[in-house]
N, C-alpha and C positions, 0 to 999 in steps of 0.2 A: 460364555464362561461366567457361574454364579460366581461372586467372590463369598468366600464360607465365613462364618462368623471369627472363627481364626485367625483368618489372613486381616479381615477389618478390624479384630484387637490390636493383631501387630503394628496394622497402619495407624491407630492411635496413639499407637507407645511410640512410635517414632516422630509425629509431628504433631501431639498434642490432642486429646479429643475434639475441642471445638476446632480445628482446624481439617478435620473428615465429615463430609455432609452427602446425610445419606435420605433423607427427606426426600418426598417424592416432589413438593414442591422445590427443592436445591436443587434437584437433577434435573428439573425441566428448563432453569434457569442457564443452566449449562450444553444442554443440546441441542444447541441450535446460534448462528452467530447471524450477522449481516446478509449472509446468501438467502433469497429470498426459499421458500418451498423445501427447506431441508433442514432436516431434524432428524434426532436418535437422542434416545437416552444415556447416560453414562449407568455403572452402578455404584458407582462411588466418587466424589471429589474430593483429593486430598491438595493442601496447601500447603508445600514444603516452606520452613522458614529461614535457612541455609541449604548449601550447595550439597556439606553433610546429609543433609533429607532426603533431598532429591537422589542422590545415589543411592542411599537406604532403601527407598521408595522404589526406584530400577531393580538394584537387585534382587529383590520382594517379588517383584512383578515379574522380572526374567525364571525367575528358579518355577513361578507358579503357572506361567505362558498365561499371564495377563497383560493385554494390549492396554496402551497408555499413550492421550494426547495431551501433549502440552499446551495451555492456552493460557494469553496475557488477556487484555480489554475484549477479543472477541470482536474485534472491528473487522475483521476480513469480510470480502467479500463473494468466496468462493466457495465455501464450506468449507474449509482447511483445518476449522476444529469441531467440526460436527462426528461425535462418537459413533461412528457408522458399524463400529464393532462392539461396542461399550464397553465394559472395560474401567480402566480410572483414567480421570478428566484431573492432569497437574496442570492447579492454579497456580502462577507465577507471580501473582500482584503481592506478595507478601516481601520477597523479593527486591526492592526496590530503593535501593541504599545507594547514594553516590556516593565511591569509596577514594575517590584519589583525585586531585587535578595538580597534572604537572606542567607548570607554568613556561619551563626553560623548555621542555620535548614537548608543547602543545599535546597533549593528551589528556584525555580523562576517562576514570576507571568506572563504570558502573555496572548497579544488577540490573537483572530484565525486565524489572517491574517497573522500574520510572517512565512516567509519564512525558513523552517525547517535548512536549512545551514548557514542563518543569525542567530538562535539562536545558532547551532553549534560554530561557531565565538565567538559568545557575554563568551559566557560562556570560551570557552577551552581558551581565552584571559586571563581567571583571574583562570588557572588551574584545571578547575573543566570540567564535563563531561558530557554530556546529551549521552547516547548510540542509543536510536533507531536512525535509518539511512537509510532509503527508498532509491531505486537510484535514485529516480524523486526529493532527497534531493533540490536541487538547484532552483529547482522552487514548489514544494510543500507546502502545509502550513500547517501547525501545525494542525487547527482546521479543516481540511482533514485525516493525519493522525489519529487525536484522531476517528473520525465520521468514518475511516474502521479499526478504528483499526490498522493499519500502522504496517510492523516488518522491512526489510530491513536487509542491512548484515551483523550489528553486532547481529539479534539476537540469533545464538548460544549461543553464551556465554552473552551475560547481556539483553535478551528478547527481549517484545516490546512492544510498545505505551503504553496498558494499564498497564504494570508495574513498569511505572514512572509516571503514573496521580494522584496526591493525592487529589484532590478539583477541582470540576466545578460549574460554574457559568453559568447557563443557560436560555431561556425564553422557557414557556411552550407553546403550539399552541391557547392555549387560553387569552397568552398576560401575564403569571403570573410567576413571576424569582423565579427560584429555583438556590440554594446553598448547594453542594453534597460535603463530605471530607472536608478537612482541611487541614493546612498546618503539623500534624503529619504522622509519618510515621504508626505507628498502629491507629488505629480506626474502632471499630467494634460495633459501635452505629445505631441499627437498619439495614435496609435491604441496601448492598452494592448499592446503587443510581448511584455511578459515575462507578462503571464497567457496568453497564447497560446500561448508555451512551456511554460507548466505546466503539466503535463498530456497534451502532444503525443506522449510516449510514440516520441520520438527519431523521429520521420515527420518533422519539418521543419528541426532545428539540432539538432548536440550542442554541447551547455553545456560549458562549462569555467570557469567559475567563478562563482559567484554572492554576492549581497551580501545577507547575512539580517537578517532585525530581530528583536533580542533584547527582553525584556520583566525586571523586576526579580522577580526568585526569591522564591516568595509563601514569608513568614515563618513560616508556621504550615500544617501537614496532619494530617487523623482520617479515617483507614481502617476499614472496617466489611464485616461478612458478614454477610446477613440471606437467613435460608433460606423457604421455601417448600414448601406438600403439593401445589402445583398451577403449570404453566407460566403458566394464566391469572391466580390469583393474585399472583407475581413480574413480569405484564405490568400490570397494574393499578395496580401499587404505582407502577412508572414514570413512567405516565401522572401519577398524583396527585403525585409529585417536581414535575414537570413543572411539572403546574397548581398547584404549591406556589408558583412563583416562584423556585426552587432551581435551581441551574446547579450538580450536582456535577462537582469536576474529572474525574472517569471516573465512570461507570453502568454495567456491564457485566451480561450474563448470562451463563447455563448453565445449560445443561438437562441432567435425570440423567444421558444418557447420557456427556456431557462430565464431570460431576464423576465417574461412577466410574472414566472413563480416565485424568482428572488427579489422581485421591487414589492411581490404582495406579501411577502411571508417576513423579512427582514429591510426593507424602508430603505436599503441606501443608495436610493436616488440615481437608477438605472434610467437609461431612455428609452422609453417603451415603444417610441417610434421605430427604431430601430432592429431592423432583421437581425443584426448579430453587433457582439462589441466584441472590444480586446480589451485587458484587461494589463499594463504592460508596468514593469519596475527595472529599472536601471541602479544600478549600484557601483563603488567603488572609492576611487579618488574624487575628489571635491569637482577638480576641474573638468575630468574628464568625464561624467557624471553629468553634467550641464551640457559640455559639449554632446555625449551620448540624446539626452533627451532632446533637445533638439533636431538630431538626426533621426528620433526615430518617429516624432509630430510632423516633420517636412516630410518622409517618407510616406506617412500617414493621410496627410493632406492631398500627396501626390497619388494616392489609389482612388481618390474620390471619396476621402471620411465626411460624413456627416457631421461631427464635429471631433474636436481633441482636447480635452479636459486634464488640464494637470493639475494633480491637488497640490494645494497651497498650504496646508498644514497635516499637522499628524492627525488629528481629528481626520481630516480628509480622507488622509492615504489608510486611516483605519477599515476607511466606510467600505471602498475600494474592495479592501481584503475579504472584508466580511462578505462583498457581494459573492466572489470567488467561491468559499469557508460556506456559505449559504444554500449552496446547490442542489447536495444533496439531501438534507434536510426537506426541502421547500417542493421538488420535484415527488418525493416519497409521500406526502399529503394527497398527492393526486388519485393514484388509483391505489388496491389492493396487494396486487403485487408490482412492486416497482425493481428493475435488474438493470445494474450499474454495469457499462462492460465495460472492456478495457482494449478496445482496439487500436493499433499502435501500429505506425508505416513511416517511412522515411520521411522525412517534412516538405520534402517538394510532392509527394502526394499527397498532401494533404486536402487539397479540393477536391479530389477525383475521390477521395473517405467521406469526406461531408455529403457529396452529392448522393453516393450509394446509399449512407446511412438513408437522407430523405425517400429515396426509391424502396427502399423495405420497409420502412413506414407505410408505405403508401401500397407496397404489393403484400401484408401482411395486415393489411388495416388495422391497425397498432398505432398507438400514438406514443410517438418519440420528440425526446430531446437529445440536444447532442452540447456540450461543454466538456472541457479538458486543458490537457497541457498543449497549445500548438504550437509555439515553438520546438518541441522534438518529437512533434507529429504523434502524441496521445492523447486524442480524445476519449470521451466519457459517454457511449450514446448511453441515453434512458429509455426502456423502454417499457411503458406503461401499460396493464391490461388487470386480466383479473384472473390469477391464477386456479379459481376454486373453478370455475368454468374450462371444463374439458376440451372444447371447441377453441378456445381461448390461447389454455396453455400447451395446444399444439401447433399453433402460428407463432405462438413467442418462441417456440423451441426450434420451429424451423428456423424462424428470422433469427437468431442466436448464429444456427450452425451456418447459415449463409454469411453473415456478417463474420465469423472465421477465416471463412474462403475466401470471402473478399479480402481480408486486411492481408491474406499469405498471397493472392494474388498481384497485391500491389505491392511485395515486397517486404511488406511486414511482420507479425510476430502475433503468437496466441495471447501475452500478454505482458504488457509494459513495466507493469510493478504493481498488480495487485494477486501476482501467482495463479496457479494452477488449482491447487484444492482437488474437491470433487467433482467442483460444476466443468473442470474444463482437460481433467486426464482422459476422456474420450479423446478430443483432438490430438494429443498429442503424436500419436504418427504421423498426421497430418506434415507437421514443421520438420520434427528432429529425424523418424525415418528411421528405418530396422539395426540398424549397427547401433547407434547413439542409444536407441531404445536397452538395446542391449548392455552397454558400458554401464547406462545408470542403474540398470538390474542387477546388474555383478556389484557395483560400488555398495547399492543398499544390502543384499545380500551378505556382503564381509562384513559391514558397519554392521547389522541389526539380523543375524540368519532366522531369527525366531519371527518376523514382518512384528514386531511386537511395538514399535513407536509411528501414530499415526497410519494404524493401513489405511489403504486405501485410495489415498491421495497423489497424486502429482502424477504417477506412472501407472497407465490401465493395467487392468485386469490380464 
């Protein structure tokens, strides 16, 4: 579909000429996100300035059967906003106004454009807490995380994305605003709307504003590094947190190959002797908080840790984070194409995930890293090669679709919180199965009968 000189006057008269970019340089900036090997061009980016626009922009787009992806930061990592049809690319970063904090009903009102670590700030300034925390925190946006569903590293212990969204405010593809939740924390008034949006990865509404639930900023936190001579060792340990009855606010691992990229790429002072570490934070009450860390350093000791490092100031517990925060970064230096997966299994299998991950390394001649959330059994394999090499990116493709099979054989799931996209609606029968497939084709089908937001994602062909 060309868009005709027409339809791009209109789009200027509704949100501004400098705000349509039609540049072949602007378009290429737009086709393509984090997913390594995938690209398309848009043929137009427009960047609504209110929720007004955006519905302007829909209805524009419905009446003319132009397909329309919404995209914030462009941090995903599955193609979820790669213009596979082109079409318009709605920029959301303009968007990005915190509109409300209500102090008595812990909530706060924002648009989609805020940067996830700016609302972090806004909030824990006036003690209160927002938990989900992606690592792409820093530059992410909110109404990205809501659209995959977003979990990051606190969600062990206080979840993610969808279990602080209490109300969305959205526009339908057909130009018409829907208002989902409220600002209560119970409400069970007809069919859950707003968890249907989260996660929809912009196939059914873009969001334009949502109502979050804040939680009271835990008093007290102890930060800790406890190293490892073995991957399965550092898996064990987990396991035993686990069946401690311990909910640390992050569990984290990495394996050699991840600490000696994050000790050379950002300095904070990993042990490179070591086969893997944990990366672990306890939070809450003052006293139980002390008592926690020490239960989970003795548990520590008791797996056979190499050593257990508890930072002793915030400088410390920064360093810590940033090892975490560092990963991806440090590992994507390596080769030319580097693919972040998201394999995800109950946490008592989480040894039997590491061990497989090394075995596809090794039966794909690939070089892999593997870091993640282990405490709720989401690891991060990396898997390095060179995708311009044909020979190349057909072993990464196999080892992709094996490492699927594994993670559903051990119970697990296609993907934890970094969504579906493009790179992974192939699987999908795999997990969900001919009925399910079906339900979510009827739901997109009502919401959007024109496929006109986001085709092609989440649900094959």
């Amino acid at each position: 579909m060309v868009i005709s000189p027409g339809l791009l006057k209109e789009l200027q008269g509704m949100v501004g000429g400098a705000n349509v970019l039609t540049s072949p340089e602007s378009l290429l900036c737009y086709s393509y996100d984090a997913a390594p090997g995938l690209r398309s061009d848009p043929e137009v980016v427009v960047a609504p300035g209110s929720a007004g626009e955006v519905a302007a922009v829909l209805r524009l787009a419905s009446q003319a059967g132009v397909k329309v992806v919404t995209r914030g930061a462009g941090t995903n990592v599955t193609g979820a906003t790669v213009p596979v049809a082109g079409g318009i690319v709605l920029l959301m970063t303009r968007l990005n106004r915190i509109l409300a904090l209500d102090e008595a009903n812990l909530t706060l009102t924002v648009e989609p454009g805020v940067i996830t670590s700016v609302l972090h700030g806004y909030v824990e300034k006036r003690g209160l807490f927002y938990p989900p925390d992606p690592a792409s925190a820093s530059v992410c946006t909110i109404g990205g995380n809501i659209a995959t569903g977003a979990g990051g590293l606190r969600a062990l212990k206080y979840g993610v994305t969808r279990d602080y969204v209490l109300g969305l405010e959205a526009v339908l593809a057909s130009g018409e605003a829907l208002r989902t939740g409220g600002q209560t924390v119970k409400n069970v008034t007809g069919y859950d709307l707003t968890r249907l949006l989260v996660g929809s990865e912009g196939t059914l509404a873009v969001v334009t504003q949502a109502i979050l639930r804040l939680i009271p900023l835990p008093r007290a936190k102890r930060t800790m590094l406890a190293s490892f001579s073995s991957v399965e060792a550092a898996a064990t340990c987990v396991s035993a947190i686990i069946a401690a009855r311990i909910l640390p606010c992050t569990l984290e691992f990495l394996d050699k190959a991840t600490i000696d990229c994050v000790e050379a790429y950002a300095h904070p002072g990993l042990p490179r002797e070591a086969a893997a570490v944990l990366l672990i934070e306890v939070d809450g009450n003052p006293a139980a908080v002390a008592e926690e860390a020490e239960q989970v350093a003795r548990l520590c000791r008791e797996r056979r840790a190499l050593e257990v490092r508890l930072a002793q100031d915030a400088a410390q517990e920064q360093s810590l984070s940033l090892a975490r925060r560092s990963a991806f970064p440090a590992l994507a230096r390596l080769r030319p194409t580097t693919v972040m997966e998201d394999a995800t299994v109950p946490p008592s299998r989480l040894a039997e995930l590491v061990a497989a991950i090394a075995r596809l390394g090794e039966k794909y001649q690939l070089q892999v890293a593997a870091f993640g959330h282990a405490g709720d059994g989401n690891l991060h394999p990396f898997f390095l090669a060179d995708g311009r090499d044909p020979e190349q990116a057909s072993r990464l493709d196999a080892a992709l679709a094996e490492l699927v099979e594994t993670s559903l054989r051990l119970g697990g799931t296609l993907s934890g919180e970094h969504g579906i996209g493009l790179a992974k609606a192939r699987f999908m029968p795999l997990e969900v199965g001919p009925t399910a497939l079906g339900v979510m084709r009827a739901i997109k089908k009502a919401l959007d009968p024109q496929d006109l937001l986001n085709p092609g994602k989440v649900l094959p062909p």
